[in-house]
N, CA and C atoms as an extended XYZ file, in Angstrom:
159
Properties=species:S:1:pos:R:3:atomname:S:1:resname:S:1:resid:I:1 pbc="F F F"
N         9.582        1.239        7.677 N   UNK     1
C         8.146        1.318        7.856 CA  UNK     1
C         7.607       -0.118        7.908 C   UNK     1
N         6.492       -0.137        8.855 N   UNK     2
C         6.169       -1.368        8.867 CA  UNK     2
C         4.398       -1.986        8.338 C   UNK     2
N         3.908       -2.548        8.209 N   UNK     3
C         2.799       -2.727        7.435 CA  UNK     3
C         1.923       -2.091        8.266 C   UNK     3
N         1.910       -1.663        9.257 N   UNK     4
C         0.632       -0.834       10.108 CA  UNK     4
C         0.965        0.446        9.779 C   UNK     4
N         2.020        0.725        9.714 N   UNK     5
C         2.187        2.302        9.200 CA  UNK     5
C         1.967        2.658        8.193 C   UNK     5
N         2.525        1.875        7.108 N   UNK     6
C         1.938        1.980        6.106 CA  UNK     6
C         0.777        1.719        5.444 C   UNK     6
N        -0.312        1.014        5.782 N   UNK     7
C        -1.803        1.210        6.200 CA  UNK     7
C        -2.029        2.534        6.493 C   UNK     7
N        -2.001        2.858        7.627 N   UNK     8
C        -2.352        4.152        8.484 CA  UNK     8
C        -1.695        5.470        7.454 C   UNK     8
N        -0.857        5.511        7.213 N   UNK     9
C        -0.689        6.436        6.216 CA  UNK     9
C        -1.429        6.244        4.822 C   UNK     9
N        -1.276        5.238        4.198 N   UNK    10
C        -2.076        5.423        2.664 CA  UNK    10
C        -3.646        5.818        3.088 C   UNK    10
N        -4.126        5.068        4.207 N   UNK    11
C        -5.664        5.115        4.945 CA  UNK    11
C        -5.788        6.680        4.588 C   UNK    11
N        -4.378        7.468        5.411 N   UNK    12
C        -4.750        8.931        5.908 CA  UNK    12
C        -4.760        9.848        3.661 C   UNK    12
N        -3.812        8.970        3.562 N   UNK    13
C        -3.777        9.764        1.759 CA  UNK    13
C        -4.797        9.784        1.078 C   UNK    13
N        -5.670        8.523        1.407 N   UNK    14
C        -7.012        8.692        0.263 CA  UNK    14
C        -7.834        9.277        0.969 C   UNK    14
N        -8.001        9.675        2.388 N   UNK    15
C        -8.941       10.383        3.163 CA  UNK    15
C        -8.595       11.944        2.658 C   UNK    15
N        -7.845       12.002        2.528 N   UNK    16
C        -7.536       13.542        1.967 CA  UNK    16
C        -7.204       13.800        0.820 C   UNK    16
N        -7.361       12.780       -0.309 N   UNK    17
C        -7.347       13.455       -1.765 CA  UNK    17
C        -8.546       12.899       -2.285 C   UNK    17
N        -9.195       11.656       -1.559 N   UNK    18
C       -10.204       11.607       -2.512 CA  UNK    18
C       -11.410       11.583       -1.874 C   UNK    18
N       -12.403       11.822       -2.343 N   UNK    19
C       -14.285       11.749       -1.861 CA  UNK    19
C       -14.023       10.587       -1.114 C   UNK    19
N       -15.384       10.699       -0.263 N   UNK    20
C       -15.487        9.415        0.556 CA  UNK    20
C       -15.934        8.266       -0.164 C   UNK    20
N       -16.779        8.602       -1.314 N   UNK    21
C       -17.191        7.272       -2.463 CA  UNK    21
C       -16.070        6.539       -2.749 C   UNK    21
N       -15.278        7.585       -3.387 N   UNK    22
C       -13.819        7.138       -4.397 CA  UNK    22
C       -12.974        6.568       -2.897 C   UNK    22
N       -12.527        6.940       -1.969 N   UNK    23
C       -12.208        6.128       -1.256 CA  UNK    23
C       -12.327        5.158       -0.831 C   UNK    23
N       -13.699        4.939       -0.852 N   UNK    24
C       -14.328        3.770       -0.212 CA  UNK    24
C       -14.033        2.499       -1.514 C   UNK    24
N       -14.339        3.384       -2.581 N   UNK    25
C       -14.434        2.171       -4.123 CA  UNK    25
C       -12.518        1.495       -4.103 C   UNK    25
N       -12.051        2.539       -3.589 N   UNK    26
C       -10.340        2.065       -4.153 CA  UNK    26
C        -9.796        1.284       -3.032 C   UNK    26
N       -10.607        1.560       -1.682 N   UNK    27
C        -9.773        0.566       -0.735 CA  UNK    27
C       -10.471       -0.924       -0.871 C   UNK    27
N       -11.473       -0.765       -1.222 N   UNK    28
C       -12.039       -2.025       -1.333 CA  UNK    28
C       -11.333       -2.872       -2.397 C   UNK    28
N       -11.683       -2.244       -3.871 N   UNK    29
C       -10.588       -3.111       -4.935 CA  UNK    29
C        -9.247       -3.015       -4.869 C   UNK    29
N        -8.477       -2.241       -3.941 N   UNK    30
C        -6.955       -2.570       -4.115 CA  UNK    30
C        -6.859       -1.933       -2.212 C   UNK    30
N        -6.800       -3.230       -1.286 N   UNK    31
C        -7.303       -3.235       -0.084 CA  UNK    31
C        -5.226       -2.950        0.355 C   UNK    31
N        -5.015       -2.174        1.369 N   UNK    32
C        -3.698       -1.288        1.449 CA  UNK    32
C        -3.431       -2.906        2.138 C   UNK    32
N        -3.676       -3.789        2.873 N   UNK    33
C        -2.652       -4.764        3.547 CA  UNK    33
C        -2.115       -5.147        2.015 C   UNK    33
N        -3.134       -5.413        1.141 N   UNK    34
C        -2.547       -6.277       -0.114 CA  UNK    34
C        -1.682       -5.339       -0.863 C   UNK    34
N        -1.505       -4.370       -0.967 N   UNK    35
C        -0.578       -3.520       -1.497 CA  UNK    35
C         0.527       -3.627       -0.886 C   UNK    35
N         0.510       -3.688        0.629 N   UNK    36
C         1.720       -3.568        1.670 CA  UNK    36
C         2.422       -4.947        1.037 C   UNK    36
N         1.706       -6.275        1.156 N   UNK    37
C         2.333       -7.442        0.920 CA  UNK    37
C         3.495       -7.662       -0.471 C   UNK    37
N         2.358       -7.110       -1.538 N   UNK    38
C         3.463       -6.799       -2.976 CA  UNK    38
C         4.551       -6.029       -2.795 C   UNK    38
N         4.013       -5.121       -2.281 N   UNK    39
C         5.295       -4.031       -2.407 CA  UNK    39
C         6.690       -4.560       -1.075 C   UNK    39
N         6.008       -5.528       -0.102 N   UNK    40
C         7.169       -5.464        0.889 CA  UNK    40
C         7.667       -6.760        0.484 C   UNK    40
N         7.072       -7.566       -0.885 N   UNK    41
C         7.986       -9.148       -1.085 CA  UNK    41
C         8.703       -8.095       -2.570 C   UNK    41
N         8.579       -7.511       -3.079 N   UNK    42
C         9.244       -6.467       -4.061 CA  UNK    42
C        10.787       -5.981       -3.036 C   UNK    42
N        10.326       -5.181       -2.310 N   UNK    43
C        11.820       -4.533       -1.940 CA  UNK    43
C        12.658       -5.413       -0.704 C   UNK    43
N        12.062       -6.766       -0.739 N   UNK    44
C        12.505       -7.641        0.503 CA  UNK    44
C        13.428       -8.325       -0.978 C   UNK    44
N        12.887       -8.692       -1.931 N   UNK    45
C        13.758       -9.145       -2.924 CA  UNK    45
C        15.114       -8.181       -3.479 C   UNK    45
N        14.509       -6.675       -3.732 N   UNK    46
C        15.495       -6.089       -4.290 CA  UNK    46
C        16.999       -6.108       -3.510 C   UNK    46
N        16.292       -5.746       -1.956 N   UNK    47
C        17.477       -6.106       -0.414 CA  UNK    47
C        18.505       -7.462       -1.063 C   UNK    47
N        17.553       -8.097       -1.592 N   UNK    48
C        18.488       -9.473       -1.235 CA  UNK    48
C        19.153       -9.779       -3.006 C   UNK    48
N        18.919       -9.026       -3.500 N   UNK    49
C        19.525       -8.636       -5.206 CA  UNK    49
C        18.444       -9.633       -6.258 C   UNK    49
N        17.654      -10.239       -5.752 N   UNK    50
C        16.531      -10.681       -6.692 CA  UNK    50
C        16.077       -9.947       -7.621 C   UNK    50
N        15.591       -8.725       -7.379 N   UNK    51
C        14.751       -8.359       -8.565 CA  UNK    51
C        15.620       -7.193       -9.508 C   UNK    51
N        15.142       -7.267      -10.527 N   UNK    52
C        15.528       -6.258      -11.316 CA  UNK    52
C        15.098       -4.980      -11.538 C   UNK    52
N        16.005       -4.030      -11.985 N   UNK    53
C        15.413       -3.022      -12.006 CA  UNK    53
C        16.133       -1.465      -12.255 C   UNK    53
């Protein structure tokens, strides 16, 4: 998966579990590119035996 997909999918998850408020409040404070970035220097490390776990 690549960071547009995964955008486009979490986009589509909070559109369908949460209100449009609560959506709107959670993409703003935890914005999905910046999630994509943690999570893809996380399993780009685990690939390469860096992280623990």
């Amino acid at each position: 998966m690549d960071a547009a997909e995964f955008e486009r999918r979490l986009r589509e998850d909070i559109a369908r579990e949460a209100g449009p408020e609560a959506a709107a409040a959670l993409l703003q404070a935890v914005p999905p590119e910046q999630q994509w970035a943690g999570l893809h220097a996380y399993w780009s490390g685990r690939e390469a035996g860096g992280a623990e776990g």
